[in-house]
matplotlib code that plots the C-alpha trace (Angstrom):
import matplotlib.pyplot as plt

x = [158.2, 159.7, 158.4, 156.2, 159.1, 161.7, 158.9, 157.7, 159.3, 156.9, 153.6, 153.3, 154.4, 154.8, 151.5, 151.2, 152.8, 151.0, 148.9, 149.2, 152.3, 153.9, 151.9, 148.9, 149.0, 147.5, 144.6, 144.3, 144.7, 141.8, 139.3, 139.4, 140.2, 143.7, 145.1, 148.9, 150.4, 149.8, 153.3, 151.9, 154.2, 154.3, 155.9, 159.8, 160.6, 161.1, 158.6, 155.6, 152.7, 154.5, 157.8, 157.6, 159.8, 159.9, 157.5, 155.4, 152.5, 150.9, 147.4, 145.1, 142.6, 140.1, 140.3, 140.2, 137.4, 136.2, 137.1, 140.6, 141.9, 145.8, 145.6, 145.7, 141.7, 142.2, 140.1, 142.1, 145.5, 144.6, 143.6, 146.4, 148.8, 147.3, 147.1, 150.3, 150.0, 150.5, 147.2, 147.7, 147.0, 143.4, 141.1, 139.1, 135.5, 137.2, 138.6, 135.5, 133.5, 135.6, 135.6, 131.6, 131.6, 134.2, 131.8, 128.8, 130.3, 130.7, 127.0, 125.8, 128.2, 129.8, 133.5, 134.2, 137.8, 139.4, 137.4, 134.0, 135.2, 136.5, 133.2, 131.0, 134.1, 136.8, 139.8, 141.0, 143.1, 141.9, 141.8, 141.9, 144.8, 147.3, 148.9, 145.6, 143.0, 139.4, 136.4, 134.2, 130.9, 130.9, 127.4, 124.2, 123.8, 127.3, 127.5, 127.0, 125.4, 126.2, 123.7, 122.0, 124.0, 122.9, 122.5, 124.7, 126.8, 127.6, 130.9, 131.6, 135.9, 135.7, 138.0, 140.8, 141.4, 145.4, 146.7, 146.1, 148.2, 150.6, 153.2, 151.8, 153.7, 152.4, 153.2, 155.7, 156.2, 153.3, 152.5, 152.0, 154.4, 154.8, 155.9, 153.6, 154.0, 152.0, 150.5, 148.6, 144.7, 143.5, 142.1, 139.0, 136.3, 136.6, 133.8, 134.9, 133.1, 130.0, 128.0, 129.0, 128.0, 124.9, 123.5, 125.4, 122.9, 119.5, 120.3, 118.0, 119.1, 119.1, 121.5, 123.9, 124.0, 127.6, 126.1, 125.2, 128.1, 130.5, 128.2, 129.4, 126.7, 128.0, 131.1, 130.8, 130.0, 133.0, 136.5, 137.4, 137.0, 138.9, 135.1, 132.9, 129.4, 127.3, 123.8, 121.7, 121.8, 118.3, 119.0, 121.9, 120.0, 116.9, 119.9, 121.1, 117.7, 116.9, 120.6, 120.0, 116.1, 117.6, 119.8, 117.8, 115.1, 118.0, 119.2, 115.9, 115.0, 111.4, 110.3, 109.7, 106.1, 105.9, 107.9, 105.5, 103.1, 104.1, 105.4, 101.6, 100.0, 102.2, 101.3, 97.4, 98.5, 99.6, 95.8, 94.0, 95.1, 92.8, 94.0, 97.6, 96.0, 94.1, 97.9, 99.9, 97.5, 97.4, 101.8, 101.5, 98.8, 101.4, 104.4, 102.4, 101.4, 104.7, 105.7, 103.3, 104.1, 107.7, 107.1, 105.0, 107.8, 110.2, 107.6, 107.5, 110.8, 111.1, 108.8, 110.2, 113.9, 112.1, 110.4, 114.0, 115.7, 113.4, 113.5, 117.5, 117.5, 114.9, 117.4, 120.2, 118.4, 117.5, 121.1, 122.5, 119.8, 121.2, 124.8, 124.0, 122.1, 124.3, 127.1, 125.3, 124.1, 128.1, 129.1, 126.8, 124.9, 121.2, 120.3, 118.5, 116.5, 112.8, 111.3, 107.7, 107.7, 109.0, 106.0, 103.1, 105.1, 104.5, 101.4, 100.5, 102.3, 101.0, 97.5, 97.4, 95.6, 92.4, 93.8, 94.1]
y = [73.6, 71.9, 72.0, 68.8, 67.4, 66.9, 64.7, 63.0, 59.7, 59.8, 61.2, 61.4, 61.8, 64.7, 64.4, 64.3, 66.1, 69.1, 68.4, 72.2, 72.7, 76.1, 76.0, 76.0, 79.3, 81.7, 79.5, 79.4, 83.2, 83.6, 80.9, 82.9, 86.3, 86.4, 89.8, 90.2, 91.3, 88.0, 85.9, 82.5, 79.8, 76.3, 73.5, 72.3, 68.7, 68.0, 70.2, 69.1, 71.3, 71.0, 73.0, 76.2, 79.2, 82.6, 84.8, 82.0, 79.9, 76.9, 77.7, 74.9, 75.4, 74.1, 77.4, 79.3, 77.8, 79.4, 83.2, 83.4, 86.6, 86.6, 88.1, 86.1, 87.0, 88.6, 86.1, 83.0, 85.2, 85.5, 81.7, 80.6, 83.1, 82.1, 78.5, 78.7, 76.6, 77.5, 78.5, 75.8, 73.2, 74.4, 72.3, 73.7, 73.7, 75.5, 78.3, 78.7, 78.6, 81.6, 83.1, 83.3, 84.0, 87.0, 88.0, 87.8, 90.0, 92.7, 92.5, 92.5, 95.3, 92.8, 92.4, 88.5, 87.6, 84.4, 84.2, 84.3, 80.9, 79.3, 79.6, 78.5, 76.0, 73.8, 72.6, 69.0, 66.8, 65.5, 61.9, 61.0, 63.5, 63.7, 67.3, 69.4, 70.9, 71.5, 73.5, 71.5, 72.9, 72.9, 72.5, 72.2, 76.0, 77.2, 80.9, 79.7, 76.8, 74.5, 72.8, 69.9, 66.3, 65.3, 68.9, 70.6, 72.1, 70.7, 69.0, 71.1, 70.1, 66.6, 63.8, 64.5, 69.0, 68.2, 67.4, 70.9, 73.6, 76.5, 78.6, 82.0, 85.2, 87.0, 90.0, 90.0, 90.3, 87.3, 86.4, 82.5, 80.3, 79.3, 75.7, 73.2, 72.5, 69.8, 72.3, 71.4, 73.1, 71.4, 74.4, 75.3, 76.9, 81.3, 82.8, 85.9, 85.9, 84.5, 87.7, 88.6, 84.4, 84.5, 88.2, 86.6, 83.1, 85.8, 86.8, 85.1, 81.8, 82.1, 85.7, 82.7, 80.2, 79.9, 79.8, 83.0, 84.6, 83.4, 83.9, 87.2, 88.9, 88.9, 89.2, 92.4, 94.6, 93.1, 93.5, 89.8, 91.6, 94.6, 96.7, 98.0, 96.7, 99.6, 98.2, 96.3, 92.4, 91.8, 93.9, 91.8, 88.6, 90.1, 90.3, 86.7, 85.2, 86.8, 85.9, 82.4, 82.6, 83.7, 80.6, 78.5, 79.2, 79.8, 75.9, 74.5, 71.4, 70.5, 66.4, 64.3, 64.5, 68.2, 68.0, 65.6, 68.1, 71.3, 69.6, 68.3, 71.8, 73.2, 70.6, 71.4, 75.3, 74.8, 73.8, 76.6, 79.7, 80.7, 77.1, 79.3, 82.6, 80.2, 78.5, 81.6, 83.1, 80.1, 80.6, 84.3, 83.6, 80.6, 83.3, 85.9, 83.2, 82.8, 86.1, 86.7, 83.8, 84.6, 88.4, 86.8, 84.9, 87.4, 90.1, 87.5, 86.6, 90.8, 90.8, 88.1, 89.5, 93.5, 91.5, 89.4, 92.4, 94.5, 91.3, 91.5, 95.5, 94.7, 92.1, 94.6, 97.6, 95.3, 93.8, 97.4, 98.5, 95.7, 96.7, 100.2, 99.6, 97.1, 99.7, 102.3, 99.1, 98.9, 102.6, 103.2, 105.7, 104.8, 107.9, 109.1, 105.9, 106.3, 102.5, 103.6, 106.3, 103.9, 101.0, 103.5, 105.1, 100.6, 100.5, 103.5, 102.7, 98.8, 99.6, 98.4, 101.2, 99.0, 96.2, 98.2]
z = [-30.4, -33.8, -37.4, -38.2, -40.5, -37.9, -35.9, -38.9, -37.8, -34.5, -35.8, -39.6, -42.4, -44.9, -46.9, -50.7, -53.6, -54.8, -57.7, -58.8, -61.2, -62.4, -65.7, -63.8, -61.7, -64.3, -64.3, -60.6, -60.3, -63.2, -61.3, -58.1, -59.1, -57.2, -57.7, -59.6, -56.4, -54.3, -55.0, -55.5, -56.4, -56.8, -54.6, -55.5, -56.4, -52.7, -51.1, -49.1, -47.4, -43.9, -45.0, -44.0, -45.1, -43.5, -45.6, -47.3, -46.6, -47.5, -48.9, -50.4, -53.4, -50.8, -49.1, -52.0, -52.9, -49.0, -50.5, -49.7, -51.7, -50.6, -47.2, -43.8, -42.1, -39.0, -37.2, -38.5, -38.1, -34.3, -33.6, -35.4, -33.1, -29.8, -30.2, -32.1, -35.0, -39.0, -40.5, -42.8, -40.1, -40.5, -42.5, -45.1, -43.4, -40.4, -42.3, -43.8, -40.3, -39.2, -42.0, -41.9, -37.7, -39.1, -41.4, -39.0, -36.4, -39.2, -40.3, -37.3, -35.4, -33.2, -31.9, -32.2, -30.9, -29.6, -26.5, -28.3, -30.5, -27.3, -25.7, -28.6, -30.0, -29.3, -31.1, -32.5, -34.1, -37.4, -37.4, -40.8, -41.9, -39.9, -38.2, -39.1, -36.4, -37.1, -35.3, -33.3, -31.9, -27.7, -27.6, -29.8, -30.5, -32.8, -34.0, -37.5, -38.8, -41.5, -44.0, -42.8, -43.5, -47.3, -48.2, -51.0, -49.2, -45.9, -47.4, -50.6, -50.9, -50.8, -49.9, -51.6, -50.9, -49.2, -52.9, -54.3, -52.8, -53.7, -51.5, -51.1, -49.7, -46.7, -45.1, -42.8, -39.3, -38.3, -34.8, -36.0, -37.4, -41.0, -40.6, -38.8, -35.3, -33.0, -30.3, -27.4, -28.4, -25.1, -23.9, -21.3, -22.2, -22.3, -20.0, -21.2, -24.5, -23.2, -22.9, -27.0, -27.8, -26.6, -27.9, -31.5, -30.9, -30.8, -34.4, -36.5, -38.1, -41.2, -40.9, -39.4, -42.5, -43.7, -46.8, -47.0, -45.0, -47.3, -50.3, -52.6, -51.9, -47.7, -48.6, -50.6, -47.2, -45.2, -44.8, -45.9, -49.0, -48.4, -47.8, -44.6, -44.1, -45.2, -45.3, -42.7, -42.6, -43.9, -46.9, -47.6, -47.1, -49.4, -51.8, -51.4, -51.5, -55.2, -56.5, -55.4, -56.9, -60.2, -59.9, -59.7, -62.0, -64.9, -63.6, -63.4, -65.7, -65.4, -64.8, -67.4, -67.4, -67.2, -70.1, -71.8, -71.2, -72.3, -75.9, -76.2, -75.0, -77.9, -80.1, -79.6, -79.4, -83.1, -84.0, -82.3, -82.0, -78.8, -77.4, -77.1, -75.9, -72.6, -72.2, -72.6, -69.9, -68.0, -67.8, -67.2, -63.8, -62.9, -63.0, -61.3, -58.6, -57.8, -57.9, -55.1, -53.1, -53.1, -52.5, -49.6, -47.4, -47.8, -46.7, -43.8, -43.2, -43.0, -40.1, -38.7, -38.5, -37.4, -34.2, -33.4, -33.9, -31.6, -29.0, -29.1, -28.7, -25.4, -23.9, -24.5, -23.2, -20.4, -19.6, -19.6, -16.9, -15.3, -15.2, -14.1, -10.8, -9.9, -10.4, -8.2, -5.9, -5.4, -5.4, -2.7, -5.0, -4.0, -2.3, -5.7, -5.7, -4.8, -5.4, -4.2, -6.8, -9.5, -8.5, -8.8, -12.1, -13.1, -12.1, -14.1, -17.1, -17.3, -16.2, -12.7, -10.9, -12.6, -10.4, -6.9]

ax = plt.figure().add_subplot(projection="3d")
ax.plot(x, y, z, "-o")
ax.set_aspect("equal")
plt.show()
């Protein structure tokens, strides 16, 4: 298989110059909060992102933008090795997308390897930029989901994220190459991760946004970040909600009218004195209100997440039942069995001696 450049003539060409120069590193490290240790340098006169040197890889500000911190993600490290391309070749959304399904399995005590994205995804050429791959979803139910189309968001690099990239050093010895290479991703589909896909698609949606997966507040508890996830999911999610809350409120610019209004409320509040008590009331019930009302849905979105969570620990209990008496079905260990004794023990326990 040959680096990109050497089939340039045939497929494409090398891409565009780096926009990133030398003087701009320290303010690249400061923006994201790379560490001093991570060599970062940028591209020679006659560099491109393709060119690959042993030790080095590309890395784009899109995908620091996604939390890169310096280090390879063991999720992306492995789908890079097994399809054999540079990690580099991925675009932007995808390395964010297994960044957050990394991130998820961690919450949520899960083990997701290769087999689990190969049953929930498939692999593509990009058709608009030539030698990169992205994630696309096999079916209508991914492992994460996106924002919807016209939500902040769904699209956050742009157009234009392959003109802003530095050489980074990585650890040495890597299973996947550092120069580009056209691969074959034409894969089938991986039974084997089917059973870990579909107890990962009974977590509640929202506990599957890549918005919050890749938010700091997710991040925090998992080892994308050098840490172990410590506290429960919900917890995590209670967390997120009130950062984003906080957000918002400190962003929020009220209409026009609204406006209008509270300049001639204050207006009539200069005149009369009890005319400010009744409006600085009226403002305290209004916060209160919704105080409540958000205390309210997350109160219910906790309930919600206890009664998923006790539905997914049933199917589990359930599917391991399962797997044992079909292993004592095969064994031949049945002689312990006694199924008239476990029918009346149902009857009992579900109240069907009412029923005989």
């Amino acid at each position: 298989m040959a680096p990109l450049r050497r089939l340039r003539s045939c497929f494409f060409d090398d891409g565009p110059r780096s926009e990133i120069r030398e003087g701009d590193l320290d303010n690249i490290r400061r923006k994201y909060l790379i560490h001093p240790s991570v060599g970062m340098r940028s591209q020679t006169e006659f560099e491109r992102a393709p060119d690959g040197v042993a030790g080095e890889v590309t890395i784009y500000e899109a995908y620091l933008e996604a939390c890169f911190w310096g280090v390879i993600h063991s999720l992306i490290d492995e789908v890079s090795s097994f399809f054999g391309f540079c990690p580099s070749q991925l675009t932007p959304l995808t390395w964010r997308t297994l960044m957050a399904i990394q991130v998820l399995g961690e919450l949520h005590g899960f083990s997701i390897v290769v087999h689990e994205i190969l049953y929930s995804y498939y692999f593509a050429l990009l058709a608009n930029k030539d030698g990169f791959y992205h994630l696309r979803s096999c079916d209508s139910v991914p492992l994460v989901e996106e924002p919807s189309r016209g939500v902040r968001g769904n699209n956050p690099f742009g157009d234009g994220w392959n003109s802003r990239y530095v050489f980074v050093k990585i650890q040495e010895p890597v299973d996947y190459p550092t120069s580009w290479r056209t691969v074959d991703v034409s894969r089938q589909v991986s039974f084997a991760g089917e059973a870990v896909a579909k107890l990962i698609m009974g977590i509640p949606r929202r506990f599957r946004w890549v918005t919050f997966l890749v938010s700091r507040e997710a991040l925090r508890h998992s080892c994308v970040w050098g840490n172990v996830a410590r506290s429960l999911a919900s917890v995590i999610f209670d967390e997120y909600q009130k950062v984003k809350a906080r957000k918002r409120r400190l962003s929020y610019i009220p209409p026009p009218r609204l406006a209008r209004a509270a300049l001639s409320a204050r207006g009539l509040s200069s005149i009369s004195s009890t005319s400010a008590e009744i409006m600085l009331n009226r403002d305290l019930l209004a916060d209160a209100h919704r105080r409540l009302t958000s205390e309210k849905l997350l109160l219910r979105g906790q309930v919600q997440d206890m009664m998923a969570c006790r539905d997914l620990l049933i199917q589990q209990v359930r599917a391991s039942a399962r797997w044992e008496l079909m292993k004592e079905w095969l064994e031949k260990c049945v002689d312990h069995w006694n199924p008239k004794e476990e029918y009346w023990c149902h009857l009992f326990l579900f109240g069907g001696f009412n029923h005989r």
